[in-house]
N, C-alpha and C positions, 0 to 999 in steps of 0.2 A: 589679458588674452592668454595668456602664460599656463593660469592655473585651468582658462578654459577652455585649451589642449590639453593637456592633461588630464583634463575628468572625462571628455570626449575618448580621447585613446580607451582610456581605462575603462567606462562604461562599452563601449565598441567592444574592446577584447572580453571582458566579462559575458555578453550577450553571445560570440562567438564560441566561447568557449562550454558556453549553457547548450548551445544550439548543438553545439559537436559530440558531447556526453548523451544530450538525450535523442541524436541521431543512433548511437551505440544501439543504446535501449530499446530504440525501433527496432533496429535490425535485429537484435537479439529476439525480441517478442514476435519478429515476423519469421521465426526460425521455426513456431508452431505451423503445421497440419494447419492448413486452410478449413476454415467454416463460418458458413452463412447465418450472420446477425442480422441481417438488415430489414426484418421483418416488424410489425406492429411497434413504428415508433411512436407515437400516441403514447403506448402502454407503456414504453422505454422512456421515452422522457418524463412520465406522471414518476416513475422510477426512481430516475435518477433524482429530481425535482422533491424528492421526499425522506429518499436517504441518505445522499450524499449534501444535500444543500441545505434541508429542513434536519436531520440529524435524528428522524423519526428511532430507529433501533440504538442510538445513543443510552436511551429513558432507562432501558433497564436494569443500568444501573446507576442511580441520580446523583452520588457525589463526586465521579470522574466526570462524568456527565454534564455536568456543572460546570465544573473546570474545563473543560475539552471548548466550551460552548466561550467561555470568555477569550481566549484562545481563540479560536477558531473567525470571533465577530473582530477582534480586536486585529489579528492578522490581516483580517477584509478589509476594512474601512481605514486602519493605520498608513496602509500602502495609496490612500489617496493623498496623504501628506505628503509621500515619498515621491510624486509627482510634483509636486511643486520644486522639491530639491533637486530631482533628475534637472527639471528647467532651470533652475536657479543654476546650476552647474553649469549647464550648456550653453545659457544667457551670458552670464555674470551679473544677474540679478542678484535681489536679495529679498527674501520673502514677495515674491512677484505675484499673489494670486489675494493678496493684502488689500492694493488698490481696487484691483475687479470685485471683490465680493464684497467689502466694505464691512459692516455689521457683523453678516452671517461669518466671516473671515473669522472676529473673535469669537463666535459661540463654534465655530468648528475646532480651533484651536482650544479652547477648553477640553472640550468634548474627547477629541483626539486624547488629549493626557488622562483625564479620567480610564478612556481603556486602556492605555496603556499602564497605567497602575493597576487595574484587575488582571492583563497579560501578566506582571510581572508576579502577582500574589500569587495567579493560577501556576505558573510556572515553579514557581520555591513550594504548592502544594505539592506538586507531582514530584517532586525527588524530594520531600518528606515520606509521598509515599514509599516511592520506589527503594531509599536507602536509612531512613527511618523505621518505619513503619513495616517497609519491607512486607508488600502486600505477594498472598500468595503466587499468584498468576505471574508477577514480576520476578521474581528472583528465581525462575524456573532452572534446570539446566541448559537449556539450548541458549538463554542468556548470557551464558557467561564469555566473559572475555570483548569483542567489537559490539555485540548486540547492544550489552550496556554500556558500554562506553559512547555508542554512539545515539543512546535514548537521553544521557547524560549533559554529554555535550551541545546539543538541537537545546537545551533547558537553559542550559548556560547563556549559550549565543543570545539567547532571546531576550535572557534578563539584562544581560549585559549590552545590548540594544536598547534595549528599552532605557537603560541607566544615562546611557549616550545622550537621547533624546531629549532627558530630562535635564542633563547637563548644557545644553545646547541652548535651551530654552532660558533655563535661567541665567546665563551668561548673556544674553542677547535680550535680558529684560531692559537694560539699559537705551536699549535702543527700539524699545517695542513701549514705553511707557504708558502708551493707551492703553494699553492690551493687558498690562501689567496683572490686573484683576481677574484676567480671564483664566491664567494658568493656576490651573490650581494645584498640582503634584510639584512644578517648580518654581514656583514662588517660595516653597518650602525651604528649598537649594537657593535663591537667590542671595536671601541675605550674609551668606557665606561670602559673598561675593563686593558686598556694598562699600568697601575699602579699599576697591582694589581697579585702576586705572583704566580707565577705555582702552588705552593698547593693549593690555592684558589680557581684559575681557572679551574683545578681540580675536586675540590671540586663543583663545580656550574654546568659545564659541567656533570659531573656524577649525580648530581642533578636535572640537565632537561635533562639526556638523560633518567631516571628512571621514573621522570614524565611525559614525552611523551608518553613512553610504556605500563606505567600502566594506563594512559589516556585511550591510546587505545582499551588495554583490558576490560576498568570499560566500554568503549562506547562502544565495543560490544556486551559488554550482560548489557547495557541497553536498545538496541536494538529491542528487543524482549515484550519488555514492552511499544516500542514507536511507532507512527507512521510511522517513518523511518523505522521500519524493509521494507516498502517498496521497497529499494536499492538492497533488495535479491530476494524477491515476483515480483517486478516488471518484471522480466525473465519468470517465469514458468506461471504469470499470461497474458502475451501478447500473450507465446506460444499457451496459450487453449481461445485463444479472437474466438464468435463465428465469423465464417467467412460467414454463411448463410447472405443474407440481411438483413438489420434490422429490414424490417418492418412485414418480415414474419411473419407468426404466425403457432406456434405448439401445435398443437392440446395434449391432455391427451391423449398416449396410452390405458390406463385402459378404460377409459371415450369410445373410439373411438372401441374398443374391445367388451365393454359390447353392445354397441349400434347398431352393427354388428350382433352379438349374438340374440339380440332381434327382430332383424329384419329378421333375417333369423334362421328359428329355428331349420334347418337340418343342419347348419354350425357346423362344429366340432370346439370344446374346443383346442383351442391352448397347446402346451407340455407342463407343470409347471404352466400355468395360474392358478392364484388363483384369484377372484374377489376383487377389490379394497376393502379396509375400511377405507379408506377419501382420501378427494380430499383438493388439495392444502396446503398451508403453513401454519399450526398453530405456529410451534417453529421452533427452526434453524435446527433442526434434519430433520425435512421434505423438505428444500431446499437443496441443489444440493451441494457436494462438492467444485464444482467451485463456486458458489456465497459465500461461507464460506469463501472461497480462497480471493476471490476479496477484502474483507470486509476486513479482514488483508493487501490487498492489497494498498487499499487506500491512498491516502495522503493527505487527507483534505485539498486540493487544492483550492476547490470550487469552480473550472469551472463546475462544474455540474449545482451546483447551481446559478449561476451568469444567464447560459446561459436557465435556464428552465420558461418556461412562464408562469407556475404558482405560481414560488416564485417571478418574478418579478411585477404580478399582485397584491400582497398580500398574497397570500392564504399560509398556512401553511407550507405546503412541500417543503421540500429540500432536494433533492437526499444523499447530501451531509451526512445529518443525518441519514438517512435510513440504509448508509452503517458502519456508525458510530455505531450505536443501534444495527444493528445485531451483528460487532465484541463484542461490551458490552455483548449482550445475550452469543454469544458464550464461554467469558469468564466468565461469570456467572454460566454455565450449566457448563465447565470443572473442575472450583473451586469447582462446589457442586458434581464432579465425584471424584475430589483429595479427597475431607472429607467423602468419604462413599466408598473407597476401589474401585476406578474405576468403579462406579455403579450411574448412576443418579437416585438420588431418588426425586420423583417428588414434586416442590416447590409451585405451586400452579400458576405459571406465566407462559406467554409466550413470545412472538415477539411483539404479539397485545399490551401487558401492556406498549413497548415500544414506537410501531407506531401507529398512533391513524386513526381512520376511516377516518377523516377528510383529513389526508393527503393522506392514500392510495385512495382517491376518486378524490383527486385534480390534479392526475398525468391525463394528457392528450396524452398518450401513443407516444408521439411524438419521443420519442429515443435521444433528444437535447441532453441528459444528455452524454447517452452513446458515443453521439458523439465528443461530447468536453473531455473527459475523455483522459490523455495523457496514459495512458495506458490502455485503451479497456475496463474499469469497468464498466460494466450496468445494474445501481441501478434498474431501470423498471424491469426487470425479478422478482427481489425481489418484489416487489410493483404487478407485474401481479398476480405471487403464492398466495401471501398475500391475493389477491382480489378474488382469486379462493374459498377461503377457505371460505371467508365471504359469498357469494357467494352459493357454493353448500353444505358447512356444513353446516353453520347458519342460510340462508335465509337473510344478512343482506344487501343486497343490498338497494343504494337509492330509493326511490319511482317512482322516472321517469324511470330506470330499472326495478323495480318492474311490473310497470305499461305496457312497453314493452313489458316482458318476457308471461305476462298473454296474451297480442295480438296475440305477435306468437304462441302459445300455442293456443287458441280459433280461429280465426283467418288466420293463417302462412303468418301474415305479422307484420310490427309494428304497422300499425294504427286500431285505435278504430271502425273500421267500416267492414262489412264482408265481404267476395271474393265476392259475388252477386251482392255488391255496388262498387265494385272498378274501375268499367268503367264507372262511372254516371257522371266523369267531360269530358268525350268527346262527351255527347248528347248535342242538343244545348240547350238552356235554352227558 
């Protein structure tokens, strides 16, 4: 009873404290600019049903791809084993789901270990790539320091999980003899074990069945702290992927309203319209819920970046960081809401001290980024807003737009020369 208060507590507080983190995260993501999803979910859930769950943009490229996929099936199906433990915990059972399923009990138990030996292959792949191999897109700069540390560590945990299980397993052969056959990763481990007394074994098996579960629990609510909370995000962020064409462009209501307005001066005032007072993105507060979304969504993949033609050229920008720096601001701005009673009290910074002119100018609107993105995240929208703001708050457009906007504007065209002269290259000479 003893030990099943204790795992009661402990699971309790873990769930609480899951709950309380990724309440933050709400609140932070609901600190974006309201906007309407809620349209054609048909076409949203074929959506999500394909990218985030079927793993369709995964493909192209097949040997992370690979690995992401053993991972990804092994994560799913491993967690129903973890059911049986959560009960065994709370019962003081012991393999309680043994008797109900009979047969299929040892082919699930097999099965279970088998993926857990490809989790843990795929696992020691990926930081061969990552610190071996040292694949380009990983070792970028915006990596350095927590990013890796913390792509590092999620590898670790996992394998070191998985080692648990296997340990656990084959300690507790002893007492599973039927079954004996069915494990096939530790049985390997068992005979290590064959010398060595019931209380012992015992004693070791109750020792990695503890530290399995409390693995578990410590990696879920560090979750929230990591890039990986992606494995939850990735769902609800596929669902709101926009489905318009990419290359469309949507104009500012506000902007398109007032210009309407001006143009026609008998046009009636829309119901509740209030006149704008600013355009586009200074801080995260003025971009959209969903790109908040995404920025937690992320997985620092760096297909964005690999595939954008202006980090391949040299120039500064990398999708990659863009979506990086606004999660940073985000939790910058909800830390300084926790110290001031749910109130942001203004720090003197924005988005901009993060993303620098230089890059929001290097984007070449091409959408690469958005379309390599295995789950639908498109950095450009952040980088569009960003540009709006410099743009029609600041005036800080480059000089060759500068120079433009003054044509159109004298002119209504882009070049330097007036409508009276713009058929003077079809006279003959």
């Amino acid at each position: 009873m003893l030990a099943q208060g204790i795992f009661a507590v402990i699971l309790l507080s873990a769930i609480l404290l899951f709950v309380r983190n990724v309440g933050k995260i709400r609140r932070n993501i609901l600190l974006g600019r309201d906007v309407d999803m809620s349209d054609r979910k048909g076409d949203r859930f074929k959506t999500m049903l394909r990218v985030a769950f079927g793993q369709s943009k995964m493909g192209t490229r097949p040997v992370p791809a690979f690995f992401h996929l053993l991972i990804y099936v092994g994560f799913v199906l491993i967690n129903i084993e973890v059911l049986e433990i959560f009960f065994d915990g709370l019962a003081g059972t012991h393999r309680a789901f043994q008797p109900v399923l009979g047969s299929f009990y040892t082919f699930l138990l097999g099965f279970f270990e088998v993926l857990g030996l490809f989790v843990l292959i795929a696992c020691v792949a990926f930081l061969y790539r990552r610190h071996v191999q040292r694949v380009g897109r990983l070792t970028m700069p915006e990596l350095k320091g927590w990013p890796q540390k913390d792509a590092t560590t999620i590898l670790v945990i996992e394998i070191v999980l998985m080692v648990a299980l296997f340990v656990m397993n084959a300690a507790d052969r002893s007492f599973q003899l039927s079954t004996a056959g069915t494990m096939p990763v530790s049985s390997f481990i068992a005979p290590f074990f064959d010398n060595t007394g019931d209380a012992t074994l015992s004693l070791i098996e109750r020792g990695a069945w503890w530290f399995h579960i409390l693995g578990i629990l410590a990696f879920l609510n560090y979750l929230p702290y990591s890039k990986h909370f992606h494995i939850i995000l990735a769902f609800p962020s596929t669902w709101y992927s926009r489905l318009e064409p990419k290359g469309s462009f949507a104009n500012l209501e506000t902007v398109t309203t007032e210009v309407q307005l001006m143009m026609d001066p008998a046009a009636a005032v829309p119901d509740g319209y209030e006149p704008p007072t600013s355009f586009g993105a200074k801080d995260v507060q003025d971009l959209s819920w969903k790109n908040l979304m995404e920025a937690y969504s992320c997985t620092e993949c760096g297909r964005c970046t690999a595939v954008c033609p202006a980090n391949i050229t040299g120039k500064l920008l990398s999708p990659r960081k863009v979506m990086m720096d606004t999660r940073d601001r985000v939790e910058e701005v909800g830390k300084n809401m926790d110290a001031n009673q749910g109130v942001f009290v203004d720090d003197g910074k924005n988005l901009h001290n993060l993303i620098s002119k230089e890059e929001l100018w290097a984007c070449t609107t091409c959408n690469a980024c958005a379309e390599a993105c295995p789950i639908n995240i498109n950095p450009m929208e952040i980088i569009f807003q960003m540009r709006q703001y410099l743009v029609m708050e600041k005036s800080e457009a480059p000089g060759e737009l500068n120079n433009m906007f003054n044509n159109l504007e004298n002119n209504g065209a882009p070049w330097q020369f007036s409508p009276a002269d713009r058929a003077n290259w079809t006279r003959e000479s």
